[in-house]
C-alpha positions as CSV (number, residue, x, y, z in Angstrom):
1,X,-29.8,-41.5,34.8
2,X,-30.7,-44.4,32.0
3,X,-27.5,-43.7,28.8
4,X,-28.3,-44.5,25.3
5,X,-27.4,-47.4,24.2
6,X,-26.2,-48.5,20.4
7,X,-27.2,-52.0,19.0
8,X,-24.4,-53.4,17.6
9,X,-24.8,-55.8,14.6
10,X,-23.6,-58.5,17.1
11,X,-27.0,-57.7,18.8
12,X,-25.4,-56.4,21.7
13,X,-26.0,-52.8,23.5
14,X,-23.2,-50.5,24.1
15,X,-23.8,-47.9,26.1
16,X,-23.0,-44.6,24.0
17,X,-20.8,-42.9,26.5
18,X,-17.7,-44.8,28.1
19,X,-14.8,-43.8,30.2
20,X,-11.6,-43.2,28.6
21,X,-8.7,-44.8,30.2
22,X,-5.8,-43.9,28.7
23,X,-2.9,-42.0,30.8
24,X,0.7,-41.4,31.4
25,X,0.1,-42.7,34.6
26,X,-1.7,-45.9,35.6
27,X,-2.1,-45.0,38.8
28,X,-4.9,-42.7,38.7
29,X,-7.3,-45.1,36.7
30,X,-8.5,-47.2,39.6
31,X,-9.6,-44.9,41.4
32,X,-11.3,-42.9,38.4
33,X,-12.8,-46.2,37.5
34,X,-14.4,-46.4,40.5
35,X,-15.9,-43.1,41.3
36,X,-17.0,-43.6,37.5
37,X,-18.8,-46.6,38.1
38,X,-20.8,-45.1,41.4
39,X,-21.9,-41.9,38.8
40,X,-23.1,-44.3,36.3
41,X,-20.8,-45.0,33.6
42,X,-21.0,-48.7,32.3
43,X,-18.8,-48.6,29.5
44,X,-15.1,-48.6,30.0
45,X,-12.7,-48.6,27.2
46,X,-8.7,-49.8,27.6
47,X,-6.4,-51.1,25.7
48,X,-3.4,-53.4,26.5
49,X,-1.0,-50.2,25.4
50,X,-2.4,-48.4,28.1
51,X,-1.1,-50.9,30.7
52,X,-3.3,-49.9,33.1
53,X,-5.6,-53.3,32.9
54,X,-4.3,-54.7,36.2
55,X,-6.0,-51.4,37.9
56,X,-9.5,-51.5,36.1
57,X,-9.7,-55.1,36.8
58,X,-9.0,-54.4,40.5
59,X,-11.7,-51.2,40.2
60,X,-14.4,-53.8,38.4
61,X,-13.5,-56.3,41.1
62,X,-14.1,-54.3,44.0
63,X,-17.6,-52.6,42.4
64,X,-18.9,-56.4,41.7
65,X,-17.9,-57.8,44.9
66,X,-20.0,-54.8,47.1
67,X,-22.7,-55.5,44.7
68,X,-22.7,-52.3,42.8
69,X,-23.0,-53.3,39.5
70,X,-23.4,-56.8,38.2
71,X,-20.6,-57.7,35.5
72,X,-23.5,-58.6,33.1
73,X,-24.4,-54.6,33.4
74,X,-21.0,-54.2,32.4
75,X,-19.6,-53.1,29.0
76,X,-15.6,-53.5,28.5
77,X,-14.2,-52.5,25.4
78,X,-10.4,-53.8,25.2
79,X,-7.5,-53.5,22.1
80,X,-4.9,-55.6,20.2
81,X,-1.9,-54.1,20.2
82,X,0.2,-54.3,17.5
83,X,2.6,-56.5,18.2
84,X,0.3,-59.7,18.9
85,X,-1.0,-59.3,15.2
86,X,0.6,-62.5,14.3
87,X,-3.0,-64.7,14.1
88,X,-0.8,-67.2,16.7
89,X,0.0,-64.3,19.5
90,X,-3.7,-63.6,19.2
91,X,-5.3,-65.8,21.7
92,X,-2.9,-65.5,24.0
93,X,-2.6,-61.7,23.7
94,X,-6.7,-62.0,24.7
95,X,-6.4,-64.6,27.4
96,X,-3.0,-62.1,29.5
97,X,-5.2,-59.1,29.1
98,X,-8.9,-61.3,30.4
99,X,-6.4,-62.4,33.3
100,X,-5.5,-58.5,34.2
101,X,-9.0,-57.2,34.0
102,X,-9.9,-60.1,36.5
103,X,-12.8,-61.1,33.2
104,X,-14.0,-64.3,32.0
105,X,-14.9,-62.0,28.8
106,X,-14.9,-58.7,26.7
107,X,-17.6,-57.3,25.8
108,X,-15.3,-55.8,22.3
109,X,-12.4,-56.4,21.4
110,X,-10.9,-54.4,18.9
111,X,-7.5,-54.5,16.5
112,X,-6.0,-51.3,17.8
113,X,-4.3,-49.9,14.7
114,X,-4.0,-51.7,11.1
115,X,-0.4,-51.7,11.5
116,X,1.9,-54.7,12.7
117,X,4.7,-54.7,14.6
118,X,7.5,-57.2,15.6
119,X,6.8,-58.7,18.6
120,X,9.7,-58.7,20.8
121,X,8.5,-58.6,24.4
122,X,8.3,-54.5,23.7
123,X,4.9,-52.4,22.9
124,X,7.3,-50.1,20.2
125,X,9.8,-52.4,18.9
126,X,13.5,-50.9,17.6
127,X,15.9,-51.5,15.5
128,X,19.6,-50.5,15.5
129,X,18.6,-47.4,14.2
130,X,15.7,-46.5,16.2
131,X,13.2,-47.1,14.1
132,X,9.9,-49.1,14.8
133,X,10.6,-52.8,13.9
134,X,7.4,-53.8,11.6
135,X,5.7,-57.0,10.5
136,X,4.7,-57.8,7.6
137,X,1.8,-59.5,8.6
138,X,-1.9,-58.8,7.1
139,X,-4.5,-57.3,9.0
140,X,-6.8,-59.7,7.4
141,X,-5.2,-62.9,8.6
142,X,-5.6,-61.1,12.2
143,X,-9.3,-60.7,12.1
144,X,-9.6,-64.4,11.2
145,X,-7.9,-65.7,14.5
146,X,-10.1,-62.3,15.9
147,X,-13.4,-64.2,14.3
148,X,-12.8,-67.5,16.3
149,X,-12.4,-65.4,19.7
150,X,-16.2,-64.8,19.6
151,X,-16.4,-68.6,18.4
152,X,-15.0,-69.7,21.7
153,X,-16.7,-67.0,24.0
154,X,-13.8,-64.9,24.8
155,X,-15.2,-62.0,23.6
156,X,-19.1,-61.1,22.6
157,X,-18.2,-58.6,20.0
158,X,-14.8,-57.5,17.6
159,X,-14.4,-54.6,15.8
160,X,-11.0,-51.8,14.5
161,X,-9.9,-49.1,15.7
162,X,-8.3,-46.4,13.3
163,X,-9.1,-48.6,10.2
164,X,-9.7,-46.4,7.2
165,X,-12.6,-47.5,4.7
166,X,-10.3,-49.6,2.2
167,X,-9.1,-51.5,4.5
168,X,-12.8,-52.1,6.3
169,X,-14.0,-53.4,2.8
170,X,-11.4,-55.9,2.7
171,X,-13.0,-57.2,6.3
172,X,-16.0,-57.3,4.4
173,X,-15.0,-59.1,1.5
174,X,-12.7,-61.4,2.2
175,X,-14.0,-62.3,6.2
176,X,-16.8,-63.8,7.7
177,X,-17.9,-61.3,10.3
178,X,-18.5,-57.5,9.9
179,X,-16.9,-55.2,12.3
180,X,-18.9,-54.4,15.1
181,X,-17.6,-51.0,15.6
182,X,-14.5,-48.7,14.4
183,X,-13.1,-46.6,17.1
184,X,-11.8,-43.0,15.3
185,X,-10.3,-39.8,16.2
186,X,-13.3,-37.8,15.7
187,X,-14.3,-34.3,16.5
188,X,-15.5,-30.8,14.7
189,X,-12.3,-30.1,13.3
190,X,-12.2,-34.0,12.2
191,X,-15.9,-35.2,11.3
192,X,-14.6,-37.7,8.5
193,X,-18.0,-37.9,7.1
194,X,-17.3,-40.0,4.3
195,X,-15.9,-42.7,6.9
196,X,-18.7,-42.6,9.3
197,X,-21.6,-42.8,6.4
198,X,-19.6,-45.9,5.4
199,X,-19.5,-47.3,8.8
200,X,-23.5,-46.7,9.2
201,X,-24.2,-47.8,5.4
202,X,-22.4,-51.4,6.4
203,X,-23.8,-51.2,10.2
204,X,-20.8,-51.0,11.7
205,X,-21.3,-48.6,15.0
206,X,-18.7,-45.5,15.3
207,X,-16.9,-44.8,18.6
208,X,-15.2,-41.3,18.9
209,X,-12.1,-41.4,20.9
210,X,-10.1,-38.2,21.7
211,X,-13.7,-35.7,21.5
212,X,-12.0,-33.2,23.1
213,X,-8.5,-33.2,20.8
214,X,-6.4,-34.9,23.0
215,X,-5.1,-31.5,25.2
216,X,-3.1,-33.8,27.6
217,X,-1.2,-35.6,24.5
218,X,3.1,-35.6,25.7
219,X,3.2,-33.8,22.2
220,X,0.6,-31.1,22.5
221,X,1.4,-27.6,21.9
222,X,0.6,-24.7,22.5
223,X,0.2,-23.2,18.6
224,X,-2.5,-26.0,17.8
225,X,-6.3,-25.1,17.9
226,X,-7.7,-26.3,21.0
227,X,-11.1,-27.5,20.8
228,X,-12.2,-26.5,24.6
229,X,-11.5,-22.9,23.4
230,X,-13.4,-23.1,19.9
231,X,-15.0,-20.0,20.2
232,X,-18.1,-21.3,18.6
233,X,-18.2,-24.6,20.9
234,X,-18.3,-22.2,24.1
235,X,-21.0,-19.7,22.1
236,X,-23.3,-22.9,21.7
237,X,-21.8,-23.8,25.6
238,X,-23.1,-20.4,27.0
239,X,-26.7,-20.5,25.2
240,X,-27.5,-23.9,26.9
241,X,-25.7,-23.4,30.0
242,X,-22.8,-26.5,29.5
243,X,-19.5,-26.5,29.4
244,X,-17.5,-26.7,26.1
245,X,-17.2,-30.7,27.4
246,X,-20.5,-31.2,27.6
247,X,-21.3,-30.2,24.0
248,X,-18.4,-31.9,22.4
249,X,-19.9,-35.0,23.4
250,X,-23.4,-34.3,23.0
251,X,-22.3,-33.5,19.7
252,X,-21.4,-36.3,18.8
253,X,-24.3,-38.4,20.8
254,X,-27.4,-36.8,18.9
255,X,-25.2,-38.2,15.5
256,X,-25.7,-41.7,17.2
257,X,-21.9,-42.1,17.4
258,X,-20.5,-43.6,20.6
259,X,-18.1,-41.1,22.7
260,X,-15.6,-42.4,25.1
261,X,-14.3,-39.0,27.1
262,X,-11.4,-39.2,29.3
263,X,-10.8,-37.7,32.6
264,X,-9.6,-38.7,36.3
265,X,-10.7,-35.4,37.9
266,X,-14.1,-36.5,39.2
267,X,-15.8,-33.4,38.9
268,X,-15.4,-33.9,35.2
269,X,-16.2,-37.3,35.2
270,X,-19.5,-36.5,36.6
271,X,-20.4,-33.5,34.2
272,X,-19.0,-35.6,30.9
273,X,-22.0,-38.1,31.8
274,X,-24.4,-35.7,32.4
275,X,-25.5,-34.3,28.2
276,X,-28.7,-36.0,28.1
277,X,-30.9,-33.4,29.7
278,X,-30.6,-30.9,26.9
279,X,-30.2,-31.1,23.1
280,X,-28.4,-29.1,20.7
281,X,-30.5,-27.4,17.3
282,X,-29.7,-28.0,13.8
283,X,-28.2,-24.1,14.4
284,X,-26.2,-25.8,17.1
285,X,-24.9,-28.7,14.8
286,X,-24.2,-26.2,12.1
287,X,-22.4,-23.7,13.8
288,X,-20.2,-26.2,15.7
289,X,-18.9,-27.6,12.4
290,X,-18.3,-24.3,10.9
291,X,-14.9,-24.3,11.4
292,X,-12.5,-24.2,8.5
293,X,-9.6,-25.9,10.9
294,X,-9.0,-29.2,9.7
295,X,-6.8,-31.0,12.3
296,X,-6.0,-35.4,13.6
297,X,-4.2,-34.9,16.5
298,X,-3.3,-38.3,16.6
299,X,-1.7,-38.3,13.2
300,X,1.3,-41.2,14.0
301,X,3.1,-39.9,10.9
302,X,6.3,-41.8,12.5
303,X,4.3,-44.9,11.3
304,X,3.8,-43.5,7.5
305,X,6.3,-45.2,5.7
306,X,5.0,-48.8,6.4
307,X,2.7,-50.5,3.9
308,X,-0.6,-50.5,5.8
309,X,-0.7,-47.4,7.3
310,X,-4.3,-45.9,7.5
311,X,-4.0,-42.3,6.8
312,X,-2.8,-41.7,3.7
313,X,-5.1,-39.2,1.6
314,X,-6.4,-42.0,-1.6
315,X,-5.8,-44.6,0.4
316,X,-4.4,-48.0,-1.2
317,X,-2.2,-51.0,-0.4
């Protein structure tokens, strides 16, 4: 099966559809990885918060080596964490996660939130009170030393991840190169239109993380919606014969918006990779974003109170 691929305005392809990585235990991704790769998948997103980059680099080795795929073939999105947003930690934040993955490159690297924390040898720094140890350090002095990663070959494309528009128009004002992509919580009961019309306008591509609403999150309950049970996702489901999966991301694919599912039970691997053998109407479309829920699952209000936190309603530094 050939995926879609987006151009990015780095004039490289990323393949629409990626794996999601992320888990509360390591463990599993190698494995998923690899049962990924033989069903197709090319893009595979991580992040060094995940710390699960030792096992895809192991996965990605062992596909390479038996000649399954060719690294070339390969797309590997990766994240700066937080507390390497001091423009010095930068390189060397790149070069340790390069050296896990068993990669001479990324294919896009990405600042993983706009917030920057204290970098004291832990991913959620505290103080004596148990609060989150911050940094005052600009994201735009981190997309500088982010810029001369691509300079040097370490990585063929840079972008954000949960970056709101104000702070992607500083990038574009005050910086030499445009943002590649924004990865964003983004799903029917969170389209954030207005962000994603920006993106496009500037040609910046748009990866949805978390399609589904996160229903693994530690802090998921059971009194929030659940998108898999949307009663109009599974109508829409049941008239094309797919699972509520399978239209979430499709959803999101026929709006030319990237869509990085996660999922280490292989039967779902397989069917979250197999949406482009149907398409969904304008009805479709319509009645999927009918809902009057408005929900981010991925809020991170314990990070509100710092100055460049990115979802604040009016958003201004």
């Amino acid at each position: 099966m050939s995926v879609t691929t987006l151009k990015l305005n780095s004039g490289h392809q990323m393949p629409i559809i990626g794996l999601g990585t992320y888990s509360a235990n390591p463990s599993k991704t190698k494995t998923a990885v690899e049962y990924a790769v033989d069903v197709g998948y090319r893009h595979f997103d991580t992040a060094f918060l995940y710390q699960n980059e030792q096992e895809i680099g192991l996965a990605i080795a062992a596909k390479i080596e038996k000649k399954i795929v060719k690294r070339e073939n390969l797309f590997i999105t990766n994240k700066l964490w937080s507390t390497f947003r001091d423009p010095k930690d930068v390189r060397p934040a790149i070069l340790k996660t390069l050296k896990n993955l068993k990669l001479n490159y990324l294919d896009l690297y990405l600042v993983h939130f706009p917030v920057a924390f204290v970098n004291n040898g832990n991913l959620f720094p505290e103080g004596e009170n148990g609060d989150v140890l911050y940094a005052d350090i600009d994201y735009i002095d981190t997309w500088k030393e982010m810029e001369k990663l691509v300079d040097e070959g370490l990585v063929k494309s840079i972008g954000v991840s949960n970056f709101n528009q104000y702070q992607i128009n500083r990038i574009l004002k005050e910086c030499k190169v445009v943002p590649a992509n924004n990865q964003i919580e983004l799903h029917p009961y969170l389209p954030q239109d207005e962000l994603v019309e920006f993106c496009k306008k500037n040609g910046i591509a748009v990866t949805a993380y978390s399609p589904f609403g996160g229903p693994t999150r530690p802090w998921a309950t059971d009194t929030e919606p659940h998108l898999l049970e949307d009663p109009n996702v599974i109508k829409v489901g049941e008239r094309h014969g797919r699972t509520p999966a399978q239209v979430l991301i499709r959803f999101h694919t026929q709006r030319g918006i990237a869509v990085i599912p996660k999922s280490f039970t292989p039967s779902r691997i397989k069917s979250n990779f197999q949406v482009f053998d149907f398409d969904l109407s304008k009805e479709d479309m319509e009645l999927i974003r009918s809902s009057d829920i408005i929900c981010r699952y991925y809020g991170l209000s314990q990070w509100s109170n710092t100055k460049y936190f990115p979802f604040r309603e009016n958003y201004a530094e």
